[in-house]
N, C-alpha and C positions, 0 to 999 in steps of 0.2 A: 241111286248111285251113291256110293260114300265116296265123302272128300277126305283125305288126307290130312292128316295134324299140320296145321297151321297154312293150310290152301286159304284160308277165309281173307287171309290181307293180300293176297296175290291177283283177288278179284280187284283190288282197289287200287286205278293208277296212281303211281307216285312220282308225284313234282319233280321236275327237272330243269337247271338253270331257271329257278325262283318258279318256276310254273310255266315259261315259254313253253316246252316239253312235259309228257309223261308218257308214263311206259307201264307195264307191270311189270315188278320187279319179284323175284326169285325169293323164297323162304327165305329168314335167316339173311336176309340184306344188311349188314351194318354201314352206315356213311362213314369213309374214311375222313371226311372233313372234320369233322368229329374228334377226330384225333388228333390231323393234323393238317398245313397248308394245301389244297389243290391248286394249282392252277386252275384261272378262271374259266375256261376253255373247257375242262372235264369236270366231268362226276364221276365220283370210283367209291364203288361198295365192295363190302369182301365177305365171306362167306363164315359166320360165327364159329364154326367149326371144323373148316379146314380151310387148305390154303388156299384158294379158290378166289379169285376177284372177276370184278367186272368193271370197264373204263367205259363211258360213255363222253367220246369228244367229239369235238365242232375244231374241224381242219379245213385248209384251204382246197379249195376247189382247183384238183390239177386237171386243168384244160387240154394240157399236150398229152395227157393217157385216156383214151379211149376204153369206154365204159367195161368190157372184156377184161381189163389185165388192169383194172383202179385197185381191184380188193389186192390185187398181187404186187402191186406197187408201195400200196400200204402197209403190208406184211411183212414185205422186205424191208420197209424202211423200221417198222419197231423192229427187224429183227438185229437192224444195224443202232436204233438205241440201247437194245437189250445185249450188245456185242455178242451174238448169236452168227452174226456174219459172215464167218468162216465157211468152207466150202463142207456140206454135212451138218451143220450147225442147225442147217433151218432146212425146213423140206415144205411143199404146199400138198396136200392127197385129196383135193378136190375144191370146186370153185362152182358155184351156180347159180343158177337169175331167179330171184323171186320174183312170185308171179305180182306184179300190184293190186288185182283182186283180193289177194292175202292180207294185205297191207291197210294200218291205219292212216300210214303218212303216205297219201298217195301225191303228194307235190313233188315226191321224188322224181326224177327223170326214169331213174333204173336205180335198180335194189338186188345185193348179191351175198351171198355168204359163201365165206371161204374155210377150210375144217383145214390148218396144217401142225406141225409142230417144230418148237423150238428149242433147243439146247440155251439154257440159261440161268447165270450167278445170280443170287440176289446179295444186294448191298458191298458188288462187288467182292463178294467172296471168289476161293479158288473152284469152291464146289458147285457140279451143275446139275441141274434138275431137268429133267424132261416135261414139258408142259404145251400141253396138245392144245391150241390156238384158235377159239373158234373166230372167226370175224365179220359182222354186219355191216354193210356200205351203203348209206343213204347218198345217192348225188343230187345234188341242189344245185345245177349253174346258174340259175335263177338267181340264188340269193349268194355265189361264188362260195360255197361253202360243198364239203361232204361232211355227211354224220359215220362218224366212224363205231361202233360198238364192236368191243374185244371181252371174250370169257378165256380167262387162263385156267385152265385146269391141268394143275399136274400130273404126270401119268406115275414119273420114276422120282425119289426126292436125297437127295447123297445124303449118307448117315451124318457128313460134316455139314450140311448146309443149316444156316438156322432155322429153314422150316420144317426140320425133322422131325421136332417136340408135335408141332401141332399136327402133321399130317399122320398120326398115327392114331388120333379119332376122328376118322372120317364116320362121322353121322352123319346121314343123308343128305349126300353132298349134292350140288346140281346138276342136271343133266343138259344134253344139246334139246330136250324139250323146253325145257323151262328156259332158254337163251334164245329159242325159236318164239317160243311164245312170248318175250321182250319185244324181239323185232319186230312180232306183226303188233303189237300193242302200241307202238310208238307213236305218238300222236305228236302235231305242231300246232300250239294253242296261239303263242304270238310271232309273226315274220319277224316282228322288231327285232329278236334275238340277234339277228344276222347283220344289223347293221341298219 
């Protein structure tokens, strides 16, 4: 079987929150930290070649939303940081349970992924971009925390927006494989993380 230009680091998990966490992460992962401040709570890589990111956060554990509607609780609430929140703005087209057999981090309670998209400005521009939302829910009541994992992929990008320049070379950009293949890779090396 031939592997693909640059599958060979994809075999190799990559550190998360100093090493509590790893995952396989996607070709072409650049650490936004790198750049510049994250918040200590996320990791966010972006895709060297288009506009493409990935957030990997540590959220609190909502107790009063029952396992079924966590991922759609979450979505809705970046859709209301992303001011996406307008009625049309944000849509969900599908929600469902990973199996935990699939799964590296089996401490989880329940494990979901949700595919929607959102209408949204970057750096508060007027121009909006359409980007199709995938989203990974690890619930931990355990350790009162969910793992949240989110892949932005934009679908449509406004000729005004600033990321026009770059999403016009999309090389090999990532797919809902290789964001699948993250989440069952997710591994929890130390609970301390959580407190």
């Amino acid at each position: 079987m031939q592997r693909a230009a640059g599958s060979a680091d994809q075999d190799q998990p990559h550190p998360l929150f100093g090493g509590a966490l790893s995952a396989g992460l996607p070709h072409c992962a650049k650490d936004i930290s790198e750049l510049r401040e994250i918040p200590d709570n996320q990791e966010v890589f972006a895709h060297e070649h288009t506009d493409q990111s990935l957030i990997v956060e540590l959220v609190e554990y909502q107790g009063q939303v029952a396992d079924q509607d966590a991922a759609r609780y979450h979505f809705e609430d970046i859709a209301g940081s992303n001011k996406a929140s307008e009625p049309g703005a944000f849509q969900v087209s599908s929600v469902e349970l990973l199996p935990k057999s699939e799964l590296s981090l089996s401490d989880c309670s329940s494990a979901w992924m949700l595919t929607g998209t959102q209408c949204v400005s970057k750096f508060n521009e007027e121009a909006r971009n359409t980007v199709t939302l995938h989203l990974g829910l690890f619930r931990l009541p355990q350790f009162s925390t969910d793992v949240l994992i989110t892949f932005n992929d934009p679908q449509s990008i406004s000729p005004d927006s600033s990321s026009a320049a770059s999403a016009q070379t999309h090389r090999e950009p990532w797919t809902v494989q290789d964001f699948q293949r993250l989440l069952q890779t997710l591994t929890l090396h130390n609970p301390g993380l959580f407190g």
